[in-house]
N, CA, C and O atoms as a DFTB+ gen file, in Angstrom:
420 C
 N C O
     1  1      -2.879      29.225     -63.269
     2  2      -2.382      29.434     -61.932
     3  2      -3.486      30.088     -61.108
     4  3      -4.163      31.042     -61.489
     5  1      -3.604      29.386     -59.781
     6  2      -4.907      29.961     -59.284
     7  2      -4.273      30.686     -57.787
     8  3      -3.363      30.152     -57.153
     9  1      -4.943      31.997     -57.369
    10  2      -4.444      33.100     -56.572
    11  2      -5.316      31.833     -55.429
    12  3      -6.278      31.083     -55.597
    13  1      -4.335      32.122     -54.209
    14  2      -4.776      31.436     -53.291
    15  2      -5.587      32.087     -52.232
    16  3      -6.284      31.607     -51.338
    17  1      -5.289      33.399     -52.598
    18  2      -5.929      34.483     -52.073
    19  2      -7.704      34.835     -51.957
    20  3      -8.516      35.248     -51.129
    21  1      -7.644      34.332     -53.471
    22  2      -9.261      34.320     -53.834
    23  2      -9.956      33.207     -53.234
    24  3     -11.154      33.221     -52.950
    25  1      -9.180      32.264     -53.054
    26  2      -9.894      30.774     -52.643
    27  2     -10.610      31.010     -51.151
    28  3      -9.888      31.564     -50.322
    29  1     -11.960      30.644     -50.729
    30  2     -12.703      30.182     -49.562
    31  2     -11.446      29.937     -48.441
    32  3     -10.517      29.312     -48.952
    33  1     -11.300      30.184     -47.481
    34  2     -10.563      29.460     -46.405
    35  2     -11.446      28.257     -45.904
    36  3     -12.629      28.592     -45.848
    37  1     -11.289      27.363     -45.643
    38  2     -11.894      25.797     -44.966
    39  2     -11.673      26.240     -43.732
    40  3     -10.696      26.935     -43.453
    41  1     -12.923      25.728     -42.546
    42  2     -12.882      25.366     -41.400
    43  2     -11.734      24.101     -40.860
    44  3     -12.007      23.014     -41.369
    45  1     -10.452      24.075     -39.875
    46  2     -10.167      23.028     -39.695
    47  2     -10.862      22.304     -39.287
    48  3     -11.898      22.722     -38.768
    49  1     -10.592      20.915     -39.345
    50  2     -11.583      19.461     -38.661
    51  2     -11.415      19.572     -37.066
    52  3     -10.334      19.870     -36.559
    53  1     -12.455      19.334     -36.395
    54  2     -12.753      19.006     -35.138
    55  2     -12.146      20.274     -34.412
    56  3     -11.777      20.093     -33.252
    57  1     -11.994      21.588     -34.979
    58  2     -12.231      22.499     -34.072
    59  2     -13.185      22.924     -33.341
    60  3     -12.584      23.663     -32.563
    61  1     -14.340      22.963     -33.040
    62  2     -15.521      23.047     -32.715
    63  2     -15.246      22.200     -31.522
    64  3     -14.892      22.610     -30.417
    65  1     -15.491      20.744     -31.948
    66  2     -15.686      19.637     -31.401
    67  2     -14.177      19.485     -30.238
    68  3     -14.444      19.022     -29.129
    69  1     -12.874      19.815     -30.475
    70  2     -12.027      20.234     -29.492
    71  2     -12.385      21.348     -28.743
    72  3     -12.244      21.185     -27.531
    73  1     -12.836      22.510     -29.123
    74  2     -12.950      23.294     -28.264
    75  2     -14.180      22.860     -27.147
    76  3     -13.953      23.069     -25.955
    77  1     -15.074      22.442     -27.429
    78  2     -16.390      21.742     -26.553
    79  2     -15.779      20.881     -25.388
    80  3     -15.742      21.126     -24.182
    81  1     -15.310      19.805     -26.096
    82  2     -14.589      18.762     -24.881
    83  2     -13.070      19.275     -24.251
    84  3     -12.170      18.592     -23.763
    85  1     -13.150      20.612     -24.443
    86  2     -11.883      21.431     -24.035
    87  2     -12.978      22.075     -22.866
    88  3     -12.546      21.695     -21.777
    89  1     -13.413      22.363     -22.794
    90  2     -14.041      23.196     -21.908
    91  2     -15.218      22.247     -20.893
    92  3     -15.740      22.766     -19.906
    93  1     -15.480      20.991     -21.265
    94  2     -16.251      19.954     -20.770
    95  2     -14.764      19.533     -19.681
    96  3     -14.751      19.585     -18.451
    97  1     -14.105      19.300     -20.204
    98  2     -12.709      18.472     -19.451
    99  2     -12.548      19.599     -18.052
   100  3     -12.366      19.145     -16.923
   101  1     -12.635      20.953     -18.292
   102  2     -12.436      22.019     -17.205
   103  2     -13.750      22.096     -16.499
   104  3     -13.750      22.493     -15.334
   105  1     -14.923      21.742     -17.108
   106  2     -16.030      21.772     -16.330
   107  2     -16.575      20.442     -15.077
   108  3     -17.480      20.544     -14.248
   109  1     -15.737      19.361     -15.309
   110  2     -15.867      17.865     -15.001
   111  2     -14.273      17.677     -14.288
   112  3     -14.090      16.799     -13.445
   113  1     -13.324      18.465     -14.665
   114  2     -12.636      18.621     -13.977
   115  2     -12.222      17.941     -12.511
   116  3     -11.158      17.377     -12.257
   117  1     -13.132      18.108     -11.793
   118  2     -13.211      17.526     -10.395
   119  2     -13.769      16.176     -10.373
   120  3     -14.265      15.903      -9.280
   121  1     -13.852      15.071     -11.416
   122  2     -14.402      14.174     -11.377
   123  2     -13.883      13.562     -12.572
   124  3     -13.552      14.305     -13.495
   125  1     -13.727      11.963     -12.724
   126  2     -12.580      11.843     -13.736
   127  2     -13.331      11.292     -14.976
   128  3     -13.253      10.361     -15.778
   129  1     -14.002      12.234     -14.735
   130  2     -14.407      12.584     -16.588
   131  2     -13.973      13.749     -17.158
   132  3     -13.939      13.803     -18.387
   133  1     -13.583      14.835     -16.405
   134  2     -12.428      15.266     -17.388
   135  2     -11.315      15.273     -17.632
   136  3     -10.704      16.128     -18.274
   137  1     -10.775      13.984     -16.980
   138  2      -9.850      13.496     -17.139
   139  2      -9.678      12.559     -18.754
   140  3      -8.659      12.230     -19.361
   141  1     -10.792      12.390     -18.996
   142  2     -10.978      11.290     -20.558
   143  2     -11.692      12.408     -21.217
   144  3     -11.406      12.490     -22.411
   145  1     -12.420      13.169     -20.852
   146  2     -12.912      14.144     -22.081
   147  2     -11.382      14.819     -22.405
   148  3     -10.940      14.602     -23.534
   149  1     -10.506      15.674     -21.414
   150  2      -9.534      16.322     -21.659
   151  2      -8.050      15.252     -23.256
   152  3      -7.110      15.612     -23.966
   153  1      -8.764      14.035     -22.992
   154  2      -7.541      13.182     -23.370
   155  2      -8.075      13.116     -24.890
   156  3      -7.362      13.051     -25.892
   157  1      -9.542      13.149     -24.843
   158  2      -9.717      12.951     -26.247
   159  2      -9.749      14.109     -27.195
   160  3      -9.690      14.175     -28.423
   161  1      -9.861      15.015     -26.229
   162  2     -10.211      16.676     -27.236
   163  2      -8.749      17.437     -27.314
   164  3      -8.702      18.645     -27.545
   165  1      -7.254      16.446     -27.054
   166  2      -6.166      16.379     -27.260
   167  2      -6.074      15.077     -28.328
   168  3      -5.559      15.383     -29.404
   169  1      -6.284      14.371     -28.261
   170  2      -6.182      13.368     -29.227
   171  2      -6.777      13.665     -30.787
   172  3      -6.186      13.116     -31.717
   173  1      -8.006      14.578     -31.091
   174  2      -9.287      14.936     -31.899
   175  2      -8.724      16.109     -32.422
   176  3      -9.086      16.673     -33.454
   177  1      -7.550      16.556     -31.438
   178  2      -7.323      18.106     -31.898
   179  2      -5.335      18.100     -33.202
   180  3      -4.656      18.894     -33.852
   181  1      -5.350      16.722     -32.838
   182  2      -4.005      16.794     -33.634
   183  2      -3.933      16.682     -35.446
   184  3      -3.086      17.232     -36.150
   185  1      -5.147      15.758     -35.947
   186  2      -5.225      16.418     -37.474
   187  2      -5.154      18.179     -37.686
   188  3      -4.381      18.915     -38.300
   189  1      -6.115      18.363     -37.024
   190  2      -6.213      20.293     -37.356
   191  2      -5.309      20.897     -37.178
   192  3      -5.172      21.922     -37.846
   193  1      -3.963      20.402     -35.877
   194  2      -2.843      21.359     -35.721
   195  2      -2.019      20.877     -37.340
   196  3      -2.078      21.602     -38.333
   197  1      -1.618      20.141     -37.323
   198  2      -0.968      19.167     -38.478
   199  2      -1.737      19.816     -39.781
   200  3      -0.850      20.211     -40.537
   201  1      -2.603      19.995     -40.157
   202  2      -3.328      20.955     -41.118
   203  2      -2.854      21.966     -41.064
   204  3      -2.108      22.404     -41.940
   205  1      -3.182      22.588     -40.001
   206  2      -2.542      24.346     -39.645
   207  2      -1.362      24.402     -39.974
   208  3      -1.035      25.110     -40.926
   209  1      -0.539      23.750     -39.345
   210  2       0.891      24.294     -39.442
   211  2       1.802      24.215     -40.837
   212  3       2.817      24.896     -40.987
   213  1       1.139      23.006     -42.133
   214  2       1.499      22.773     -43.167
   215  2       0.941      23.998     -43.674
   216  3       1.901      24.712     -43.965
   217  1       0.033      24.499     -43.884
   218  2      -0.536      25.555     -44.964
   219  2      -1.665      26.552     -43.940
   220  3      -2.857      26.364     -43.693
   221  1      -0.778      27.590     -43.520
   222  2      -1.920      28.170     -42.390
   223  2      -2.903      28.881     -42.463
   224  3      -3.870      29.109     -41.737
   225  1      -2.183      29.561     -44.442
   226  2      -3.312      30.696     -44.612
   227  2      -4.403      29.997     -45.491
   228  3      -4.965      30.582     -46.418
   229  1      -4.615      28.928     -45.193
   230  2      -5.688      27.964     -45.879
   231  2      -6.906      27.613     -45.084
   232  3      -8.044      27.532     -45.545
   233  1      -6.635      27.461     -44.136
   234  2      -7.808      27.374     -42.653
   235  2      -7.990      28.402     -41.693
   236  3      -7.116      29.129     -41.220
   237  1      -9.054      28.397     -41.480
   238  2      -9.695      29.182     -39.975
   239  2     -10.005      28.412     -38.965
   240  3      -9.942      27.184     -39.020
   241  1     -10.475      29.265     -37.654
   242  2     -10.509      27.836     -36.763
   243  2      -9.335      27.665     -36.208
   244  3      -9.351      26.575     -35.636
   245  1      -8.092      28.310     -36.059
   246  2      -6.844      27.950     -35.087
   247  2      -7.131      28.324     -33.874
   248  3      -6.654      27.772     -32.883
   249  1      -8.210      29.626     -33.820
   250  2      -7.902      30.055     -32.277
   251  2      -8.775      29.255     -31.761
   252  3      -8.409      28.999     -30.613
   253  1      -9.973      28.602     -32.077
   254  2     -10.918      27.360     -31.424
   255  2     -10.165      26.480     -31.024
   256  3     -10.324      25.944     -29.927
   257  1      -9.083      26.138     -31.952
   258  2      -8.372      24.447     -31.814
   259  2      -7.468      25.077     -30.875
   260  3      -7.288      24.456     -29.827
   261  1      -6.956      26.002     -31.002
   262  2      -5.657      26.013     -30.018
   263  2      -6.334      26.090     -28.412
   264  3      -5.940      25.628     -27.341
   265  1      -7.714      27.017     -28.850
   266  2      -7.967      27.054     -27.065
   267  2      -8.413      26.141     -26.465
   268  3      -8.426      26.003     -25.242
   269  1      -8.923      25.253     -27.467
   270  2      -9.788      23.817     -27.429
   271  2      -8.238      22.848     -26.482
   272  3      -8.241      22.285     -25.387
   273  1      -7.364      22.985     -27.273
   274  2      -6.264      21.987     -26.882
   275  2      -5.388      22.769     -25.629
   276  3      -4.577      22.170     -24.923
   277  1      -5.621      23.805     -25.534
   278  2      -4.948      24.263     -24.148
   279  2      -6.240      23.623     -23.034
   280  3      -5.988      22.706     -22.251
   281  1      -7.403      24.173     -23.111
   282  2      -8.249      23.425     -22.085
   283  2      -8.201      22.212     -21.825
   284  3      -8.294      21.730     -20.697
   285  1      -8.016      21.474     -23.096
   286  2      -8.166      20.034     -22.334
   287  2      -6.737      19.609     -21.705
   288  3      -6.774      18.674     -20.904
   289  1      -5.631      20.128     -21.950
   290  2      -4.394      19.681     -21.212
   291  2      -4.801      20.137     -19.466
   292  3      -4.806      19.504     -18.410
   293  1      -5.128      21.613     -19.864
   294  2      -5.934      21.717     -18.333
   295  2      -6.801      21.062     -17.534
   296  3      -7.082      21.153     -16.339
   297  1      -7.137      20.442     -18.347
   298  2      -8.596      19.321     -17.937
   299  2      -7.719      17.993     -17.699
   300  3      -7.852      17.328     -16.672
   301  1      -6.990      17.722     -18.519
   302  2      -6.123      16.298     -18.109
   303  2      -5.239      16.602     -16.624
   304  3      -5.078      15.735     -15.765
   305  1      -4.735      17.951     -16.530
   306  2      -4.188      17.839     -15.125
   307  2      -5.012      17.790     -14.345
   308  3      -4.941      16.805     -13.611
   309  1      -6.100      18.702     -14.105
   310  2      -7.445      18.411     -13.158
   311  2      -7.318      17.323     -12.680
   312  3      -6.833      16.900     -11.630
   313  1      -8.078      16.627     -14.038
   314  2      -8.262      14.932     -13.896
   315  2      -7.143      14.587     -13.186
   316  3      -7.424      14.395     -12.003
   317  1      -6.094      14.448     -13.419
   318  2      -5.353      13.879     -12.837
   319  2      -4.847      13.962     -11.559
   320  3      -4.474      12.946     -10.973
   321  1      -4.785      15.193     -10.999
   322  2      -5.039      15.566      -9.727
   323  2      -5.971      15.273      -8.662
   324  3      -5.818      15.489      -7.459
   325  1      -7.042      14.707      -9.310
   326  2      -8.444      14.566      -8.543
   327  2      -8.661      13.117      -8.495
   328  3      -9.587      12.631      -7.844
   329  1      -7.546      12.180      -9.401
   330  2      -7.396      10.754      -9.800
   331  2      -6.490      10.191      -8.034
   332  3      -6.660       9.271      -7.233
   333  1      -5.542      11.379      -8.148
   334  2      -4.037      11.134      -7.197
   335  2      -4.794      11.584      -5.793
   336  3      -4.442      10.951      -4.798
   337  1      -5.944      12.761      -5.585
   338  2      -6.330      12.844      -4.393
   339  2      -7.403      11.557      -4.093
   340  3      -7.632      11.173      -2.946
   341  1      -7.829      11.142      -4.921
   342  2      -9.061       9.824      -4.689
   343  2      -7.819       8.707      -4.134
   344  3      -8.000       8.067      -3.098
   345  1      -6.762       8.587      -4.818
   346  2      -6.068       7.168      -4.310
   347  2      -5.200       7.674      -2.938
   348  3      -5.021       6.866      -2.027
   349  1      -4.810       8.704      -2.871
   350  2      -4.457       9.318      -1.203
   351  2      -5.385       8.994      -0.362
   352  3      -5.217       8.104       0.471
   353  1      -6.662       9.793      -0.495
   354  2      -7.568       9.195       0.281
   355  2      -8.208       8.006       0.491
   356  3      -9.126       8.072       1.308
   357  1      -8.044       7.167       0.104
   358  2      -8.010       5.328      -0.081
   359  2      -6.839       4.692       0.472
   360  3      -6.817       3.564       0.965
   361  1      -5.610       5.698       0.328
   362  2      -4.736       4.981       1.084
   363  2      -4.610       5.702       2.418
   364  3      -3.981       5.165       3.329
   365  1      -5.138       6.810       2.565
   366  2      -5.389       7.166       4.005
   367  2      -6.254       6.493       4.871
   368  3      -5.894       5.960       5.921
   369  1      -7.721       6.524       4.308
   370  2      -8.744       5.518       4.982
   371  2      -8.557       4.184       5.425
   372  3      -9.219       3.695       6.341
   373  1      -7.249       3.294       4.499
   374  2      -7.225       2.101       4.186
   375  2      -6.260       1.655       5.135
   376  3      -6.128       0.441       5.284
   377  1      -5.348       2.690       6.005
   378  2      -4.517       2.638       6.810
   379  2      -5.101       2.863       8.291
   380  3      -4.600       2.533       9.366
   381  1      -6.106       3.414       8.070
   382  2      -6.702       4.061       9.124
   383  2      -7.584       2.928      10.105
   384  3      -7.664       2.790      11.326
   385  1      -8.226       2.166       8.893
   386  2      -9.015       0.979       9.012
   387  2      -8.125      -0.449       9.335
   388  3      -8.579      -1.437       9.912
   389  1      -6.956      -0.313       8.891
   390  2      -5.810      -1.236       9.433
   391  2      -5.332      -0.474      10.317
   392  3      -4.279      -0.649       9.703
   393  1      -5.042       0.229      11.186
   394  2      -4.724       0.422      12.686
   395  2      -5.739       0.364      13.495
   396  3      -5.464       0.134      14.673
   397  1      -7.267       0.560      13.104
   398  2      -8.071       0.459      13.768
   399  2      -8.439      -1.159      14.361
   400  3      -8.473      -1.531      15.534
   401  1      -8.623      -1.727      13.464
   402  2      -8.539      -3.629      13.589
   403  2      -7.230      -3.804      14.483
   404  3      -7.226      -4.492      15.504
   405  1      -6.288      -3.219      14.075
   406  2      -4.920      -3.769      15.031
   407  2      -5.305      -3.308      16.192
   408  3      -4.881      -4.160      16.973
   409  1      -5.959      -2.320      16.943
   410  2      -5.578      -1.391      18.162
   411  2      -7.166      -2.284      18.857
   412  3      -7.158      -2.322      20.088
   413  1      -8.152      -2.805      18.328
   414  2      -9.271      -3.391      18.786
   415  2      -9.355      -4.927      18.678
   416  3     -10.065      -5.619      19.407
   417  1      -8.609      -5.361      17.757
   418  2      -8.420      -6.482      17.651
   419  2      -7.517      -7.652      18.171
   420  3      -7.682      -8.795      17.744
């Protein structure tokens, strides 16, 4: 019978690598690349939670992954916000440019 106590703790997978494109997604934010960085460093970050939560005192690395996966949800709203003001303003301009042709034309 082996003490689990004594055993190495393992790094979870792609904590690192979530927390990076967690904080890339908030940095790009305003441009819709962190809108796809935020999506993947949510996507990258779900083996490690799924690890964690089966056996927790076996891995380190939760508070990377967790902050990793709170940023990029932050980063996906960004993105997405900055997705919805680009098509407002396209449909503002785009209206603007059709009354203009009507009122000269």
């Amino acid at each position: 019978m082996t003490d689990q106590a004594s055993q190495p703790k393992q790094q979870l997978p792609n904590a690192t690598a979530t927390l990076v494109l967690g904080i890339l997604s908030l940095v790009f934010g305003c441009i819709l690349a962190g809108l796809i960085l935020g999506i993947v460093g949510l996507a990258i970050s779900k083996r490690g939670k799924v690890l964690h939560e089966q056996e927790p005192d076996k891995y380190l690395g939760w508070g990377s992954l967790n902050a990793g996966r709170i940023m990029s949800i932050i980063g996906i709203v960004l993105g997405g916000l900055t997705l919805l003001y680009y098509i407002v303003v396209v449909a503002i301009l785009g209206a603007a440019a059709f009354s203009f042709w009507d009122y000269f034309g």
